[in-house]
SELUMLO-356234 format. One record per residue: residue in three letters; residue number from 1; x, y, z of N, C-alpha, C in turn. Coordinates in steps of 0.05 Angstrom, whole numbers, plus 5000, padded with zeros to 4 digits. Layout:
   type   seq    n_X    n_Y    n_Z   ca_X   ca_Y   ca_Z    c_X    c_Y    c_Z
    ALA   NUM      X      Y      Z      X      Y      Z      X      Y      Z
...
This chain:
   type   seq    n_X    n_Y    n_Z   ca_X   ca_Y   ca_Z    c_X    c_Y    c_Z
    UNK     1   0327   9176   9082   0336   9180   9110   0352   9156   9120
    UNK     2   0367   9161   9143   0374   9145   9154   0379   9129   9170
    UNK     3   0375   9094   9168   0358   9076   9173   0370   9080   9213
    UNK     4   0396   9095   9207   0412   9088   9231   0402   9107   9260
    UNK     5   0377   9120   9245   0370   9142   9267   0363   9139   9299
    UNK     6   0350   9114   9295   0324   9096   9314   0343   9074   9326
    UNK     7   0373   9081   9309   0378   9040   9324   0379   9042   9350
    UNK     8   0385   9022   9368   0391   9019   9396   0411   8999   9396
    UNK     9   0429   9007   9399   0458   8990   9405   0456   8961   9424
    UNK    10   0478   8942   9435   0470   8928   9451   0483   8931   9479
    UNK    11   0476   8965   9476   0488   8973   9513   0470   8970   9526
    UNK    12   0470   8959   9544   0448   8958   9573   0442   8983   9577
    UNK    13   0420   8990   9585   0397   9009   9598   0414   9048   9582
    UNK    14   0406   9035   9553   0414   9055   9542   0385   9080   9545
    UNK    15   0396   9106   9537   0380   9126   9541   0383   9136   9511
    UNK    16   0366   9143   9497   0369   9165   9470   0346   9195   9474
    UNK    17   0368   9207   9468   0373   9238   9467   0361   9244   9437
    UNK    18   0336   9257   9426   0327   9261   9403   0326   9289   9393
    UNK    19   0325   9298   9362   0328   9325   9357   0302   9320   9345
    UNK    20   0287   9334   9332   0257   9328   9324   0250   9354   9304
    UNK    21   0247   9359   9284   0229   9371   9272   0200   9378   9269
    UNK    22   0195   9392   9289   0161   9382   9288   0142   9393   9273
    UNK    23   0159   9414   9242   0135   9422   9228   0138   9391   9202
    UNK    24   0154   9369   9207   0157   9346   9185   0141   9331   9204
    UNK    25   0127   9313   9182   0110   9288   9180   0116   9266   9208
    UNK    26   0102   9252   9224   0106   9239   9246   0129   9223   9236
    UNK    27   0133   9206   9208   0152   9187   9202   0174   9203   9199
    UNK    28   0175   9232   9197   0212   9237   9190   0209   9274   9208
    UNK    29   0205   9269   9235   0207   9283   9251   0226   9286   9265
    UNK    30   0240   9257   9275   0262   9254   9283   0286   9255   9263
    UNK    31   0296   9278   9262   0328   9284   9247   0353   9274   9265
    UNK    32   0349   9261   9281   0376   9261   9296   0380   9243   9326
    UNK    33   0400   9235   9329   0396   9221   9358   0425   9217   9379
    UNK    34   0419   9219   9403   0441   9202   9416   0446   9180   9429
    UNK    35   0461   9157   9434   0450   9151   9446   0471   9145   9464
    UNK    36   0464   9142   9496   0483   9135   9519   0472   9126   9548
    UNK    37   0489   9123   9567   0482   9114   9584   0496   9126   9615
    UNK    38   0496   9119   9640   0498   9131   9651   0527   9114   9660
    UNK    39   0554   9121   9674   0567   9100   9691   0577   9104   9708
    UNK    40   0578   9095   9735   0577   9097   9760   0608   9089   9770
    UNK    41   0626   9092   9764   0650   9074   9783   0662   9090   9808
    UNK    42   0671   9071   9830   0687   9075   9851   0701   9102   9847
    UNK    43   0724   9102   9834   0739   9123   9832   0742   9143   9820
    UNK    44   0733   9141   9800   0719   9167   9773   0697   9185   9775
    UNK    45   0672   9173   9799   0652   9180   9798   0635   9177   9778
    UNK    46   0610   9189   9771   0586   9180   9749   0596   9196   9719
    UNK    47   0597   9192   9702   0598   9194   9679   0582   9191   9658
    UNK    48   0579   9206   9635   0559   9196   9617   0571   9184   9594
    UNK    49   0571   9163   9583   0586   9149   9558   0567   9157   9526
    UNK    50   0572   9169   9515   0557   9175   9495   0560   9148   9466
    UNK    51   0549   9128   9469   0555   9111   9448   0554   9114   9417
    UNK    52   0530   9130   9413   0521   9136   9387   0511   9166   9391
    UNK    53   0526   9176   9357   0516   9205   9345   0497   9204   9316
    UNK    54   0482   9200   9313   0467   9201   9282   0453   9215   9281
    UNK    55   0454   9232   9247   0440   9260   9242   0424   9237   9208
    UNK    56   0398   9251   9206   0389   9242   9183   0408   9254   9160
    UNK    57   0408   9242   9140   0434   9251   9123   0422   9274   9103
    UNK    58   0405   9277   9101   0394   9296   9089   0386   9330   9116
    UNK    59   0399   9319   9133   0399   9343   9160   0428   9348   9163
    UNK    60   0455   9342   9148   0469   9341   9150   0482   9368   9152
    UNK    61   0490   9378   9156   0516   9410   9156   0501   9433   9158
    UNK    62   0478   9424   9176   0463   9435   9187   0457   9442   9223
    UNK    63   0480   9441   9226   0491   9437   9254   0468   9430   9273
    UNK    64   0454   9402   9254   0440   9385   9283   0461   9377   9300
    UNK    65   0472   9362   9293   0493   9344   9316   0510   9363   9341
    UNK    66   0523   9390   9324   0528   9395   9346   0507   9416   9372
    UNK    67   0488   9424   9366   0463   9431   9376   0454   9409   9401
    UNK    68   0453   9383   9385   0441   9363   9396   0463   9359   9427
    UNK    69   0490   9352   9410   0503   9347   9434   0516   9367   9455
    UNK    70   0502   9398   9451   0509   9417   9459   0474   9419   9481
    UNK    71   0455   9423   9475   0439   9408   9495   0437   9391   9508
    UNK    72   0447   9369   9501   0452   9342   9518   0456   9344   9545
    UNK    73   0486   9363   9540   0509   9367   9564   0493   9389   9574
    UNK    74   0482   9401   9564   0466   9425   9592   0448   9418   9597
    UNK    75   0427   9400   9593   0412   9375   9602   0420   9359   9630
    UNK    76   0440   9346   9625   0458   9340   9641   0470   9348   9662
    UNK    77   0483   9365   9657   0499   9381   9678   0484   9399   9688
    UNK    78   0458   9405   9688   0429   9424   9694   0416   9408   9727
    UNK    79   0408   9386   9707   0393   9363   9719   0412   9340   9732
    UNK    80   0433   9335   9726   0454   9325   9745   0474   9328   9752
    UNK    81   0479   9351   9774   0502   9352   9777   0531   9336   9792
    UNK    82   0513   9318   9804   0536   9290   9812   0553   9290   9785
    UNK    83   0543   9286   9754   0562   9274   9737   0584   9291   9724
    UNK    84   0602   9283   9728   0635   9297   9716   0631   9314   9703
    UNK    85   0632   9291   9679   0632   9297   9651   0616   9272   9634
    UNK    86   0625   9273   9598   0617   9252   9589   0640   9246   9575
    UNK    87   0645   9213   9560   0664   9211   9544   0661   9194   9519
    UNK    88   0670   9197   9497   0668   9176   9479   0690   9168   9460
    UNK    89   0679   9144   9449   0703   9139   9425   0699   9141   9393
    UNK    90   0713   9140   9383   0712   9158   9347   0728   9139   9332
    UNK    91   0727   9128   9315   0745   9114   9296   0762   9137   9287
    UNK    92   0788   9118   9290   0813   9145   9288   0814   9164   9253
    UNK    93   0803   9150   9243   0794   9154   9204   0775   9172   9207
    UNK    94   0756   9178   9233   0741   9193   9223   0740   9220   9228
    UNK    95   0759   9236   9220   0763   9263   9231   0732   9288   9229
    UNK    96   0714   9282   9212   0688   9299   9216   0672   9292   9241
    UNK    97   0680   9275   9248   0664   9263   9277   0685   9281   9299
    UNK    98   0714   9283   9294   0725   9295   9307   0718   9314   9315
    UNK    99   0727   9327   9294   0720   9366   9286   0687   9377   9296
    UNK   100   0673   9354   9302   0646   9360   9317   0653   9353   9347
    UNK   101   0657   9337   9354   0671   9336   9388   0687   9358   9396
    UNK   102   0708   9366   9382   0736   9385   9391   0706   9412   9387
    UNK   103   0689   9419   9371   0682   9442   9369   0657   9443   9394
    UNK   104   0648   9418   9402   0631   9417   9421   0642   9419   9452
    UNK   105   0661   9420   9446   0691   9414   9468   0692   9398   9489
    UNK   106   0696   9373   9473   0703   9343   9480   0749   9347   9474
    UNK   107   0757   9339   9490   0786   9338   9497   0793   9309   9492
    UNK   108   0811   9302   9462   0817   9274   9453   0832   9268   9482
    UNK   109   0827   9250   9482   0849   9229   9507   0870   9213   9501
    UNK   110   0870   9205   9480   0887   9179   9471   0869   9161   9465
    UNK   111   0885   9134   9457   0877   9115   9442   0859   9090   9469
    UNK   112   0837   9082   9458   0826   9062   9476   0814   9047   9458
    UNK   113   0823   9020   9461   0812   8997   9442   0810   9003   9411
    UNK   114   0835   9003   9399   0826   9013   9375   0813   9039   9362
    UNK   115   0806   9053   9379   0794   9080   9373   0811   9101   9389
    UNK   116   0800   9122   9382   0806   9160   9394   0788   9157   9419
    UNK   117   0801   9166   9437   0775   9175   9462   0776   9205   9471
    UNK   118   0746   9216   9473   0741   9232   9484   0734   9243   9500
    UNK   119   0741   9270   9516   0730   9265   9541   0719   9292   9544
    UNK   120   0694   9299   9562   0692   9329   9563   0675   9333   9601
    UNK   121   0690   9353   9607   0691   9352   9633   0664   9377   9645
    UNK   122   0646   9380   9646   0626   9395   9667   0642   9418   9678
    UNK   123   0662   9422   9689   0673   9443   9690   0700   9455   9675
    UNK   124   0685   9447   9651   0715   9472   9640   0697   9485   9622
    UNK   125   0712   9507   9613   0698   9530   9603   0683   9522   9581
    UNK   126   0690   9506   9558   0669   9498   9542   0637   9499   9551
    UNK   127   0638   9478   9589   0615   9481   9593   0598   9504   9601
    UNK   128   0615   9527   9607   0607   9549   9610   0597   9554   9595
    UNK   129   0599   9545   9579   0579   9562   9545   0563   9539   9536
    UNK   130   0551   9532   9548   0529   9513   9540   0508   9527   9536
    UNK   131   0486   9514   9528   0462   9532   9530   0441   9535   9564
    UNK   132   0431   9562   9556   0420   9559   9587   0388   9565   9582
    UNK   133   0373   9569   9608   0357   9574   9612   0328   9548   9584
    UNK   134   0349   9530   9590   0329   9509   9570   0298   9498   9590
    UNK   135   0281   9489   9580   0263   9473   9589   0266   9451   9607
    UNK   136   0248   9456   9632   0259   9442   9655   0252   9412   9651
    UNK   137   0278   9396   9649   0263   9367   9640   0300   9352   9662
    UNK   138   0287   9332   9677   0307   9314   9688   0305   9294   9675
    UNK   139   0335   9289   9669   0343   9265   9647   0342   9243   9666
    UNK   140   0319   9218   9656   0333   9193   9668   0357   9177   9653
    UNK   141   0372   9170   9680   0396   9159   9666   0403   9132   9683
    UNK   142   0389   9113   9672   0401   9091   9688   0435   9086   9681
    UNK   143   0444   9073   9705   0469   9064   9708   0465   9038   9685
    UNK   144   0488   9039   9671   0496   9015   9648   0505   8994   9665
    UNK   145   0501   8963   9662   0516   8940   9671   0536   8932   9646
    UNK   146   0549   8945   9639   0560   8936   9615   0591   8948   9625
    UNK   147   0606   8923   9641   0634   8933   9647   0654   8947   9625
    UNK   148   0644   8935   9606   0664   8939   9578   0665   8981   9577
    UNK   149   0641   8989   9580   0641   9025   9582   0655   9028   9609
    UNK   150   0650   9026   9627   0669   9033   9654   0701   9024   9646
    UNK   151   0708   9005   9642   0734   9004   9635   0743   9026   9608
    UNK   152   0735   9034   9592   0730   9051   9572   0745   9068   9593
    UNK   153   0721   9083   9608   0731   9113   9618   0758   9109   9640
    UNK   154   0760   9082   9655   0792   9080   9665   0810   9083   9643
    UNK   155   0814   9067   9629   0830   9065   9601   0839   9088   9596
    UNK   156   0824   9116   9590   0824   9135   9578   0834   9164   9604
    UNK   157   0824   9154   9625   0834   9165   9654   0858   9159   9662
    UNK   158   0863   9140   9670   0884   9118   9678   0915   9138   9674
């Protein structure tokens, strides 16, 4: 498995989003993760920055990831509707990371800091087809102090 499932990045008041197997063993229950945070700016309104996507690699093309990040956003947009949308970035090399965003329907933006940025907006029809009628759970989402993600979503707005 993969070691990268559990990491926690060094974003401030990050949140992770888990996929779970619960007929496997307590140690390899978790197949999958997200992880992100919440961001608040003046003119954009709240946003969710999704930093990290990891699927155990042996859970692979098994459409955890897009499942995962297809609940996320109706999680989200359920339980908060103040926030937009969410957005992220992709190393431009890595087109399977793509082809999971564009199919989850995340809208490339252009280039921000060396990477692809993504963006996916709460009301467009993608989100219409989220999943519904899920389990009532309110996501906490602290606001990130980490200016570097807020400038991210200007960058990619702008």
């Amino acid at each position: 498995p993969s070691d990268r499932v559990l990491s926690i990045t060094d974003l401030p008041n990050p949140v992770v989003f888990v996929a779970v197997e619960p007929e496997s063993a307590p140690d390899k229950a978790v197949v999958g993760s997200v992880v992100l945070c919440l961001v608040d700016t003046e003119y954009y309104g709240k946003w969710i920055y999704i930093d990290q996507v990891d699927v155990r690699e042996n859970w692979w093309r098994k459409g955890v990831a897009t499942a995962m990040l297809r609940r996320l956003l109706a999680y989200v947009k359920e339980s908060r509707p103040e926030v937009v949308g969410a957005y992220l970035l992709v190393a431009p090399s890595h087109d399977p990371a793509k082809r999971l965003y564009e199919k989850v329907g995340f809208v490339y933006q252009g280039p921000s800091f060396y990477y692809d940025g993504y963006v996916y907006y709460f009301d467009s029809p993608s989100a219409a087809e989220l999943p519904k009628n899920l389990p009532s759970n309110h996501i906490y989402l602290p606001v990130t102090t980490n200016r570097l993600v807020a400038d991210i979503l200007y960058d990619l707005l702008d």
